[in-house]
C-alpha positions as CSV (number, residue, x, y, z in Angstrom):
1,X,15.5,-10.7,-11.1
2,X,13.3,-12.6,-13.5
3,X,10.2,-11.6,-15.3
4,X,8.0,-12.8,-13.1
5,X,9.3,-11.6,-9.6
6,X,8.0,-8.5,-8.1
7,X,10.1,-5.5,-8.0
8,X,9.5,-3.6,-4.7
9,X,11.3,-0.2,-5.8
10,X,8.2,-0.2,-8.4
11,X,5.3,-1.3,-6.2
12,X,3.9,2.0,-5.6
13,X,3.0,5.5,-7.6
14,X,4.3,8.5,-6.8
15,X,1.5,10.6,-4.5
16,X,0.2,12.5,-1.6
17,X,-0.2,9.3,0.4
18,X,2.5,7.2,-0.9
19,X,4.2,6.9,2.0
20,X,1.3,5.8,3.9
21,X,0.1,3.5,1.2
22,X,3.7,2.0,1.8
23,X,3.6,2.2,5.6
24,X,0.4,-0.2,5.6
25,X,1.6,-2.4,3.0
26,X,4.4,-3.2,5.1
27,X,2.8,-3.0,8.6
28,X,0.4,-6.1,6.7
29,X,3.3,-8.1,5.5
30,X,5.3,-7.4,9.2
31,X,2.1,-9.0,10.6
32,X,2.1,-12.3,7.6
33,X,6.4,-12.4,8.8
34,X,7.4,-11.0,5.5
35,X,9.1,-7.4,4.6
36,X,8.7,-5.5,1.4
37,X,12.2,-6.4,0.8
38,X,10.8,-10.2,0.8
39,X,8.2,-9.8,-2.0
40,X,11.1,-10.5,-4.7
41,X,12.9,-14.0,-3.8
42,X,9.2,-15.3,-3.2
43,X,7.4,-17.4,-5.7
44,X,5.6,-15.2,-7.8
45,X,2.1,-16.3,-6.9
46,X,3.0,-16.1,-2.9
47,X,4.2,-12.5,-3.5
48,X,1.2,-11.6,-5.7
49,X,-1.4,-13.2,-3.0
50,X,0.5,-11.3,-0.5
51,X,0.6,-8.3,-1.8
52,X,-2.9,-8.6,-3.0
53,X,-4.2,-8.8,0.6
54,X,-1.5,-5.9,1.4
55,X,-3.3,-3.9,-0.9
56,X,-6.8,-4.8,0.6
57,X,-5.8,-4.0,3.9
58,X,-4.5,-0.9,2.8
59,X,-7.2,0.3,0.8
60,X,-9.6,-0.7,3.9
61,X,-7.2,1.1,6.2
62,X,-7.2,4.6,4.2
63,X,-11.0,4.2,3.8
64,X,-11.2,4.2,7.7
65,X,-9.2,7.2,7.5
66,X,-11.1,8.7,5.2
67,X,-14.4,8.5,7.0
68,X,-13.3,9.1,10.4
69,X,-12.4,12.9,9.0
70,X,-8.4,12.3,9.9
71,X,-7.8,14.0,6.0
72,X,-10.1,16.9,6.3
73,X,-8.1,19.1,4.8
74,X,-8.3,16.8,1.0
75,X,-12.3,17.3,1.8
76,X,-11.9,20.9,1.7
77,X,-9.6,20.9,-1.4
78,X,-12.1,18.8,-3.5
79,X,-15.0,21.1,-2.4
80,X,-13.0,24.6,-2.8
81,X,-9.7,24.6,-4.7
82,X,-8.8,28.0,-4.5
């Protein structure tokens, strides 16, 4: 793997909604043809536009989340954490 191809065991960090973050990102490639798997024998600036607009619809995605109350539960842990 060269320098400049993307690495998909290091595409995400380690949290409490990794595996969503990871579930969107590749339900958003799925729907562009690609898997995460893909990202690395692309050319560098297909993969990074792809995965750019992965991350967009991802971030858009968890927002929606967010604000529809389906992660009530974090709300409460930010307000009280005992």
């Amino acid at each position: 793997m060269s320098e400049d191809t993307i690495d998909p065991n290091h595409l995400f960090v380690e949290g409490p909604r990794t595996i969503l973050e990871r579930t969107f990102v590749a339900e958003y490639l799925l729907i562009k043809g690609y898997l995460i798997s893909d990202l690395d024998s692309l050319r560098p600036e297909v993969a990074t536009d792809l995965l750019s607009e992965a991350c967009k619809f991802t971030a858009l995605r968890l927002a929606d989340m967010d604000s529809t109350g389906k992660f009530p539960w974090e709300m409460q842990l930010m307000i009280s954490p005992n």
